[in-house]
Structures are given as structure tokens and as C-alpha cells.
PDB file as gemmi writes it, atoms N, CA and C in Angstrom:
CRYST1    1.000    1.000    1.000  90.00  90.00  90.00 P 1                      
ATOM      1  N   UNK A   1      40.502 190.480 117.356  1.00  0.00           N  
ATOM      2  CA  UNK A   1      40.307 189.788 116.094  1.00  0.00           C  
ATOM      3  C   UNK A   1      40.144 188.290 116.373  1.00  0.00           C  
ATOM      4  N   UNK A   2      39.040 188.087 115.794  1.00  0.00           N  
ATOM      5  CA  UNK A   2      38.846 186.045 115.914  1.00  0.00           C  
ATOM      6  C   UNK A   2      39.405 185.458 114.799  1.00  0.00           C  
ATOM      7  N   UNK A   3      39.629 184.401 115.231  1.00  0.00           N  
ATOM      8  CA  UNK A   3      40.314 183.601 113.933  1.00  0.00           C  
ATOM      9  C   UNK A   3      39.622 182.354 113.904  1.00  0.00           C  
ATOM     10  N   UNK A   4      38.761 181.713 112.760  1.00  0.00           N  
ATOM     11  CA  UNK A   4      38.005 180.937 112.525  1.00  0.00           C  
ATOM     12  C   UNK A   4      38.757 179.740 112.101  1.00  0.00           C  
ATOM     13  N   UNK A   5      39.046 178.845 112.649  1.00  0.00           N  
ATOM     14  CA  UNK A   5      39.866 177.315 111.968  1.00  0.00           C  
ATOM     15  C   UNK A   5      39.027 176.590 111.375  1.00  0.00           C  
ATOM     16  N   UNK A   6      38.946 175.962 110.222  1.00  0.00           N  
ATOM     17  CA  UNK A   6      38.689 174.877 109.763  1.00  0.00           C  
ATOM     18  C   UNK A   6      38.783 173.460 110.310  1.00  0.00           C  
ATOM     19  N   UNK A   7      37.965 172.648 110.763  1.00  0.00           N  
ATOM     20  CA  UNK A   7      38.401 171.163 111.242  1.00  0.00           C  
ATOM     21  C   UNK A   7      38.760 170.245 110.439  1.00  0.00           C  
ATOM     22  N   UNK A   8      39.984 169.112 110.291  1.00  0.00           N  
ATOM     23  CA  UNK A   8      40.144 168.643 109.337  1.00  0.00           C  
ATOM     24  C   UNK A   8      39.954 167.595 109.517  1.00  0.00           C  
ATOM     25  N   UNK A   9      39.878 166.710 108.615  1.00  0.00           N  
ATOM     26  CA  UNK A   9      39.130 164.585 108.664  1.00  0.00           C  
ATOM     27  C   UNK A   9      39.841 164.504 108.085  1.00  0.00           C  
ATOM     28  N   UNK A  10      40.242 163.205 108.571  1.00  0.00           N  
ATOM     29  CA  UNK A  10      41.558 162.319 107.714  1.00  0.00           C  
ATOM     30  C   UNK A  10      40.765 161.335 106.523  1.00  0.00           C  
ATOM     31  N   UNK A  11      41.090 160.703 106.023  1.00  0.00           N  
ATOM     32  CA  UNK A  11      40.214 159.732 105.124  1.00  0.00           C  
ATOM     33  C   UNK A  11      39.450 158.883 105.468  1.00  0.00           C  
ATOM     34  N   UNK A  12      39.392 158.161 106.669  1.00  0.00           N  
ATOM     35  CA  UNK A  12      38.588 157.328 107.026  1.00  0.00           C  
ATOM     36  C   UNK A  12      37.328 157.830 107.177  1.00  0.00           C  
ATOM     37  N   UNK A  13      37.224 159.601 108.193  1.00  0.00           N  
ATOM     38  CA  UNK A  13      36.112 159.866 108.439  1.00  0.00           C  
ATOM     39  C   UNK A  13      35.481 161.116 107.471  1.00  0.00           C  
ATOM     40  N   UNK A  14      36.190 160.755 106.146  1.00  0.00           N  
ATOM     41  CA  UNK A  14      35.426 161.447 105.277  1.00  0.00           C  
ATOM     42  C   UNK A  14      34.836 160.639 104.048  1.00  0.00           C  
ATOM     43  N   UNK A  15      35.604 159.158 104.225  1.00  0.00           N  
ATOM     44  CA  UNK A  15      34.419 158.103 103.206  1.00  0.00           C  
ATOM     45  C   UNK A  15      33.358 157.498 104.231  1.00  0.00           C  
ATOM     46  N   UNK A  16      33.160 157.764 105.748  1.00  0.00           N  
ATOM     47  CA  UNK A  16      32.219 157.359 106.431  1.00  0.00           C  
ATOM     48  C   UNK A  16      31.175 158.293 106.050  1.00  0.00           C  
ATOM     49  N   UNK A  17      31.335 159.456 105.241  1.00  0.00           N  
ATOM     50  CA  UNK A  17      30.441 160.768 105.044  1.00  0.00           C  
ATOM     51  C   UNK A  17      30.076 161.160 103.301  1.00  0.00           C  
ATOM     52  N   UNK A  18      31.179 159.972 102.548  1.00  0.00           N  
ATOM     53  CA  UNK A  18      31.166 159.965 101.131  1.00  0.00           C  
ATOM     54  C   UNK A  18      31.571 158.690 100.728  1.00  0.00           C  
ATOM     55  N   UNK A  19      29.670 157.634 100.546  1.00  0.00           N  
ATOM     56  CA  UNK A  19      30.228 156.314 100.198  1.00  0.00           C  
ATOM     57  C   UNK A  19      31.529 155.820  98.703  1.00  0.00           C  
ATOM     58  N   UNK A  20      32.666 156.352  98.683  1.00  0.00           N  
ATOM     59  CA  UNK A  20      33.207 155.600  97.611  1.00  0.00           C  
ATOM     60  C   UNK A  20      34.352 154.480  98.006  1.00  0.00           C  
ATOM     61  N   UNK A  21      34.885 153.994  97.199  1.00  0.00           N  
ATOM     62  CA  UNK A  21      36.282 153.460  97.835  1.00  0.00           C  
ATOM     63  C   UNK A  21      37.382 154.185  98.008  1.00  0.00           C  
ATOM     64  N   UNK A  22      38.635 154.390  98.195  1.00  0.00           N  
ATOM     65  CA  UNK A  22      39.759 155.015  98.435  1.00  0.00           C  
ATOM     66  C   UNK A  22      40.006 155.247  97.195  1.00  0.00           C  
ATOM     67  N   UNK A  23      39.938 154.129  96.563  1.00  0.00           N  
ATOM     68  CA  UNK A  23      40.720 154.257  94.812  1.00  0.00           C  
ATOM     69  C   UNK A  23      39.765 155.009  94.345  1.00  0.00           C  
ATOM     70  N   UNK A  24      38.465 155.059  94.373  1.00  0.00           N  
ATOM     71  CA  UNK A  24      37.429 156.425  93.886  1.00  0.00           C  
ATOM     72  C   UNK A  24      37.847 157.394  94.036  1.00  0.00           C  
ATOM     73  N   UNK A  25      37.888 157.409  95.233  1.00  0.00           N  
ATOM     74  CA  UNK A  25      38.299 158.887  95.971  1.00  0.00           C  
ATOM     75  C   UNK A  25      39.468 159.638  95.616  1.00  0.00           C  
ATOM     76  N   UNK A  26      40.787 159.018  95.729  1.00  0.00           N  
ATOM     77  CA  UNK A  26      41.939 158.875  95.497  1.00  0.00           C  
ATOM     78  C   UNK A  26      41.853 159.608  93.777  1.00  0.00           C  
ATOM     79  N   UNK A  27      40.786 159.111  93.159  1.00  0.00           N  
ATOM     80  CA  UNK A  27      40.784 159.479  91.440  1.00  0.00           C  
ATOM     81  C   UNK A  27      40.470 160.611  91.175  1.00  0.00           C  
ATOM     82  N   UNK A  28      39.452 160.570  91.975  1.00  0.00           N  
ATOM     83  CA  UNK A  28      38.127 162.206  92.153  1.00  0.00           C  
ATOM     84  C   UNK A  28      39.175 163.132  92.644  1.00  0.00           C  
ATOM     85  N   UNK A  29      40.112 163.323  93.492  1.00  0.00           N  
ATOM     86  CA  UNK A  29      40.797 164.295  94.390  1.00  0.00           C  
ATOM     87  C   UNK A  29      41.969 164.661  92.620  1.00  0.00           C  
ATOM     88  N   UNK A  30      41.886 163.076  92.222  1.00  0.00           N  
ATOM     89  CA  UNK A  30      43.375 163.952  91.002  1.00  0.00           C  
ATOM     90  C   UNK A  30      42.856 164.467  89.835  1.00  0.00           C  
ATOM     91  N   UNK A  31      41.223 164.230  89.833  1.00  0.00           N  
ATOM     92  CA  UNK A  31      40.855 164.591  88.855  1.00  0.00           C  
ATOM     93  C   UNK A  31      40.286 166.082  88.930  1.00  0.00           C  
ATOM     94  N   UNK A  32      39.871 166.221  90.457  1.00  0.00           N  
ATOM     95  CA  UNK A  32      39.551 167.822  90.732  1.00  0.00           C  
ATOM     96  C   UNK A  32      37.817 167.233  90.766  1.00  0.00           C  
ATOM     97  N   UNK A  33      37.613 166.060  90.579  1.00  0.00           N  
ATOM     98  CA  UNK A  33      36.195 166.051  91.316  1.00  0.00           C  
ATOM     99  C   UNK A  33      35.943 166.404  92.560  1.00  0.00           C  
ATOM    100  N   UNK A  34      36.903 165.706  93.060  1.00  0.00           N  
ATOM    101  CA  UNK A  34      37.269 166.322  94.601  1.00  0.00           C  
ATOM    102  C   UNK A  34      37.641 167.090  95.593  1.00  0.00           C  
ATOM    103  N   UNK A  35      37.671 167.250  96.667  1.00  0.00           N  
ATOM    104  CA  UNK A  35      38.957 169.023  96.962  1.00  0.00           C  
ATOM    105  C   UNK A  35      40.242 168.183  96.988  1.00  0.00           C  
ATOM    106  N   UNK A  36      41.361 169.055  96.541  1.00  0.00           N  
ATOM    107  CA  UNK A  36      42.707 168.811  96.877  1.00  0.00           C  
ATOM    108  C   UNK A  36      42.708 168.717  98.564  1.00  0.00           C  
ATOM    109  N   UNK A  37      43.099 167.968  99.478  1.00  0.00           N  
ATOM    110  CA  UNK A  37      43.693 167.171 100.891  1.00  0.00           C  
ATOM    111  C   UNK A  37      45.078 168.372 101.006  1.00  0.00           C  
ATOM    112  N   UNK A  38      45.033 168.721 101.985  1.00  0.00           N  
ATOM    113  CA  UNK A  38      46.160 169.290 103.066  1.00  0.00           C  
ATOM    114  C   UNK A  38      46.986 168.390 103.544  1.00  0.00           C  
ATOM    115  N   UNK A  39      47.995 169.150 103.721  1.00  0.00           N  
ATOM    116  CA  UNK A  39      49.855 168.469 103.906  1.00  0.00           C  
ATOM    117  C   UNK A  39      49.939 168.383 105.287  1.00  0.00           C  
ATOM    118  N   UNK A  40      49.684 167.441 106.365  1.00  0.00           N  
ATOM    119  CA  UNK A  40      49.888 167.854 107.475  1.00  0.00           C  
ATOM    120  C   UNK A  40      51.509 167.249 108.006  1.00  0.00           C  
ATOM    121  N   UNK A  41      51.834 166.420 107.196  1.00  0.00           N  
ATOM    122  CA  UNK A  41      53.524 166.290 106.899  1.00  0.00           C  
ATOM    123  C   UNK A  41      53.694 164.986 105.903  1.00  0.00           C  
ATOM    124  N   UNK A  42      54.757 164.251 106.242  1.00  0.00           N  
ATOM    125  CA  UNK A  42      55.593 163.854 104.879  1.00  0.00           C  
ATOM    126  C   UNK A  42      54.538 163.057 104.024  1.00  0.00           C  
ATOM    127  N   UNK A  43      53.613 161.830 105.173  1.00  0.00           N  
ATOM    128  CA  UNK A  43      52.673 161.001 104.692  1.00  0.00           C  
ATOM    129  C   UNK A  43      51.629 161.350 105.328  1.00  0.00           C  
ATOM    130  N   UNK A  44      51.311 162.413 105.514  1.00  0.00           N  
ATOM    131  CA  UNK A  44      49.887 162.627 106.575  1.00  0.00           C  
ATOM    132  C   UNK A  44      49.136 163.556 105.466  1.00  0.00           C  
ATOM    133  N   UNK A  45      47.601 163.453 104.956  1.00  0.00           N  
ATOM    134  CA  UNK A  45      47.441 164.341 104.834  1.00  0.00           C  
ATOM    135  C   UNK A  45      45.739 164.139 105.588  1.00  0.00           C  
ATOM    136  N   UNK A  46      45.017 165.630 105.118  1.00  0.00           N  
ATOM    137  CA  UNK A  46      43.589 165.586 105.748  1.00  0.00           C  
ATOM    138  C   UNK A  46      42.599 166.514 104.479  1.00  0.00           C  
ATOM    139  N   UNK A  47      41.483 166.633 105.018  1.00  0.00           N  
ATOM    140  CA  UNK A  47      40.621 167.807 104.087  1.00  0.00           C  
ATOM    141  C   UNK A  47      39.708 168.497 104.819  1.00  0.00           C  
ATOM    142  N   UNK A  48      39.251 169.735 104.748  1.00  0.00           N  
ATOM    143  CA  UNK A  48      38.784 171.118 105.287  1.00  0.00           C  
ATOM    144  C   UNK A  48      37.488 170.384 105.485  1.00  0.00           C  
ATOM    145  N   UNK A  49      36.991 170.084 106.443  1.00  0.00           N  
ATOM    146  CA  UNK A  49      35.530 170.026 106.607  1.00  0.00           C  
ATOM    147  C   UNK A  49      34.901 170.559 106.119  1.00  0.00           C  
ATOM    148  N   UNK A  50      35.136 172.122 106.005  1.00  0.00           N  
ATOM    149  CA  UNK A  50      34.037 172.682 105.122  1.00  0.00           C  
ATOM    150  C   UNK A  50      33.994 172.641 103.916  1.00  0.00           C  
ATOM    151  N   UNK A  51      35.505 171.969 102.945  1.00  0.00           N  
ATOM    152  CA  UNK A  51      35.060 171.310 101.899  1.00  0.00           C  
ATOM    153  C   UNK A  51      34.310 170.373 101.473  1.00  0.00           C  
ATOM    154  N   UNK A  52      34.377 169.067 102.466  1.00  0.00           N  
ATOM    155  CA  UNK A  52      33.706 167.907 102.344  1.00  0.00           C  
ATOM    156  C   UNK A  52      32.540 167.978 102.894  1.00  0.00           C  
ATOM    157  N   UNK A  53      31.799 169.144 103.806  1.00  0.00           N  
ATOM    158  CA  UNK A  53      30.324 169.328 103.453  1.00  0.00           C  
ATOM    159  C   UNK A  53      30.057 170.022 102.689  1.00  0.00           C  
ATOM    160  N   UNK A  54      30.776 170.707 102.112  1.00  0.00           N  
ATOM    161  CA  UNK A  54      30.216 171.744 100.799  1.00  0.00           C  
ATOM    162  C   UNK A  54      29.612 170.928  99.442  1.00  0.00           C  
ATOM    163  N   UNK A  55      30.812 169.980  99.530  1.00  0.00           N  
ATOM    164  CA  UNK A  55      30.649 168.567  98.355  1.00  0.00           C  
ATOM    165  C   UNK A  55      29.228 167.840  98.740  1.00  0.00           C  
ATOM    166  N   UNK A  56      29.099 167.631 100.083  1.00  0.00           N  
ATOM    167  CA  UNK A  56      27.710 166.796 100.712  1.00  0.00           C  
ATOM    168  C   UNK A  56      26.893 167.380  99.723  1.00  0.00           C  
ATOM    169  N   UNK A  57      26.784 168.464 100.622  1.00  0.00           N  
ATOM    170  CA  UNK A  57      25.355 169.481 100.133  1.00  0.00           C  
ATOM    171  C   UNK A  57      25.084 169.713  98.970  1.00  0.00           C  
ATOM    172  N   UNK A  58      26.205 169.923  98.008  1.00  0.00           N  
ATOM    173  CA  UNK A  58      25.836 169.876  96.624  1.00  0.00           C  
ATOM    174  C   UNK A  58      25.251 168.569  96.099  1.00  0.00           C  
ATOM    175  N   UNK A  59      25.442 167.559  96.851  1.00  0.00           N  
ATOM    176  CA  UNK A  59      25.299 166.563  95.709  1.00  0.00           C  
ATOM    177  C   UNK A  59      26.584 165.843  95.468  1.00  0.00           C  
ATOM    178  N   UNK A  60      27.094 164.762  96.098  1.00  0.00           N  
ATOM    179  CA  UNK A  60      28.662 163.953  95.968  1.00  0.00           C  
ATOM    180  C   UNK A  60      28.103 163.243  94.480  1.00  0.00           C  
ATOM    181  N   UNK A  61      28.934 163.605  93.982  1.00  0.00           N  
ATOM    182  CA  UNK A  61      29.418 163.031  92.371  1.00  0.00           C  
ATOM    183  C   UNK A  61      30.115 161.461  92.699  1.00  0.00           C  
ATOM    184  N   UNK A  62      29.396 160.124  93.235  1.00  0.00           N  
ATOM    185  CA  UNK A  62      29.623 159.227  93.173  1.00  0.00           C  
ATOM    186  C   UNK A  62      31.160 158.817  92.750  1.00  0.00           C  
ATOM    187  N   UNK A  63      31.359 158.383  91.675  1.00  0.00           N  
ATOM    188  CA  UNK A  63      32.042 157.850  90.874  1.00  0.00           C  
ATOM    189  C   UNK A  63      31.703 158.929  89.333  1.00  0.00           C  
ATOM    190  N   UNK A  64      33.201 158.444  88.810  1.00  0.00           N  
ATOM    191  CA  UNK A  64      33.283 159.008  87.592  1.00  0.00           C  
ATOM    192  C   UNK A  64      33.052 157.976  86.971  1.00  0.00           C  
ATOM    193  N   UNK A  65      31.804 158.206  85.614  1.00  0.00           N  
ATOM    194  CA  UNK A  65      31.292 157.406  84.398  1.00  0.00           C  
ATOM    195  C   UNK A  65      32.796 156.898  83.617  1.00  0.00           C  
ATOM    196  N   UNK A  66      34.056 157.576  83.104  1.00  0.00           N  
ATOM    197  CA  UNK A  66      34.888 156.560  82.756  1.00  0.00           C  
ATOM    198  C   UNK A  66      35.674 156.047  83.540  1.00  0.00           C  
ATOM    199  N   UNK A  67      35.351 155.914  84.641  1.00  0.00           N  
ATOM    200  CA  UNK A  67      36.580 155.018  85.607  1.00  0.00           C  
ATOM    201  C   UNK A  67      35.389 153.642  85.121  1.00  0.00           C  
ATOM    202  N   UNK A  68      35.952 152.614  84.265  1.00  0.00           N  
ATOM    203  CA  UNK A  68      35.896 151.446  84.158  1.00  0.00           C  
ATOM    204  C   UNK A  68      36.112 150.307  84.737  1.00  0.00           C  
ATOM    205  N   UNK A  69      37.273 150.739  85.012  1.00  0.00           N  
ATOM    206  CA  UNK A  69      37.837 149.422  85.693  1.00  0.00           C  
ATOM    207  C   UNK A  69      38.711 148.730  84.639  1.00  0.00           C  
ATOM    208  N   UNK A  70      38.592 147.241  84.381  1.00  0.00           N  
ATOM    209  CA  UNK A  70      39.002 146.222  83.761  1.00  0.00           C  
ATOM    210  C   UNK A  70      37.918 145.512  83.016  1.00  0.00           C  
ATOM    211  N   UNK A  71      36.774 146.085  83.295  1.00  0.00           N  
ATOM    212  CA  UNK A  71      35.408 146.201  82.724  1.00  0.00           C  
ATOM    213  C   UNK A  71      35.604 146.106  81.108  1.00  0.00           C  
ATOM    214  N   UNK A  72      35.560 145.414  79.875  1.00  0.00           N  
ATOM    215  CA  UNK A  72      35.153 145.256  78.605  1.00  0.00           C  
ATOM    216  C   UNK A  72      36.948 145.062  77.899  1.00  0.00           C  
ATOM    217  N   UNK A  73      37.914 144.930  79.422  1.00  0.00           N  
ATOM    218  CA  UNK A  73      39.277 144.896  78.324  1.00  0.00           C  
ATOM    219  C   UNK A  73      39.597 143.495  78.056  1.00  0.00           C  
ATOM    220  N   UNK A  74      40.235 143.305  76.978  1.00  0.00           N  
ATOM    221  CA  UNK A  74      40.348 142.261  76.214  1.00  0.00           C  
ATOM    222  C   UNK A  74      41.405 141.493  76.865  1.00  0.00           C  
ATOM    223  N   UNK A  75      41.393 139.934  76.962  1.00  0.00           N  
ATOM    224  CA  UNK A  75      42.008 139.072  77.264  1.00  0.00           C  
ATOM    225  C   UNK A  75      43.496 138.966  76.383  1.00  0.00           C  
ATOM    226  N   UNK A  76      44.899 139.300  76.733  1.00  0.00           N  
ATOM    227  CA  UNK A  76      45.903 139.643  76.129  1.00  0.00           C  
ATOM    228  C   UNK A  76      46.671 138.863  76.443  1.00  0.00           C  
ATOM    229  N   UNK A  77      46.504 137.203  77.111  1.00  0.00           N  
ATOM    230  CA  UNK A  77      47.485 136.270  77.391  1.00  0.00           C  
ATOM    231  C   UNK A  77      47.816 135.639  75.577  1.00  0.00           C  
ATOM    232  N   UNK A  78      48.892 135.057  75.521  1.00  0.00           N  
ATOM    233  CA  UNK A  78      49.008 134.545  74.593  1.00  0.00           C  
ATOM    234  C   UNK A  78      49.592 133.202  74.459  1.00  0.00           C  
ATOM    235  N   UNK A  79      48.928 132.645  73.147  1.00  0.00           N  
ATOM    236  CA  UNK A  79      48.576 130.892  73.553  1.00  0.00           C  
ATOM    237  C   UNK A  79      49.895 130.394  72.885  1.00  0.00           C  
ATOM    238  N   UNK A  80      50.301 129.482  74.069  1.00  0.00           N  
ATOM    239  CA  UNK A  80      51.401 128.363  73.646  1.00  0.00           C  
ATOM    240  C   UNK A  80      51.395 128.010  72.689  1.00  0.00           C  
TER     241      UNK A  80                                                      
END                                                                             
């Protein structure tokens, strides 16, 4: 019986393969744009290669249209 492993990429060499930022990325993974990342212990984690070319090939979903930012929010200091 063979047993087929998955190779896993840590984050660096899977935004070298999916231009976003971390905080993109980081959003997409909680939002389920992304694949959920593997536990490789307390602060380590990674993702299935063959998830993150599966995502390639389809078509990487950039960024999500309401991640804004700070983009159109209103100035909330208040005047002496």
C-alpha cells in the first residue's frame, strides 16, 4: 500500500504564489475564501499544497470587495 503525502508551505511561500498581504490572507482563510492552514504545533501552522494550487487554478479571489479598510470612515476626534 502507498501512501501519498501532501507537501505543506508555510506563509511566506504561499503569498510568493498568491499576491495578497498577510492581513488579506489572514481574512480570506477566516472567511473560508481561503483553505483553513494545518496545526503543525502551538504557533506553527502551514497549508496542503494541493490546496493552494487548487485555489491557483481556479482563479485566486484577490481580495474581498468589503474589506475596506479605513477607506470612507468618518473623522471621530473631537474638538476642544
Amino acid at each position: 500500500m502507498q501512501t501519498q503525502h501532501d507537501a505543506l508551505l508555510r506563509l511566506p511561500e504561499v503569498l510568493a504564489l498568491i499576491p495578497v498581504s498577510r492581513a488579506t490572507w489572514y481574512a480570506g482563510v477566516k472567511s473560508g475564501r481561503y483553505p483553513q492552514a494545518v496545526s503543525l504545533g502551538p504557533r506553527c501552522v502551514a497549508w496542503k499544497a494541493s490546496d493552494i494550487q487548487r485555489l491557483v487554478s481556479q482563479g485566486v479571489p484577490l481580495a474581498a470587495k468589503e474589506c475596506t479598510g479605513n477607506a470612507g470612515s468618518e473623522d471621530r476626534r473631537v474638538a476642544a
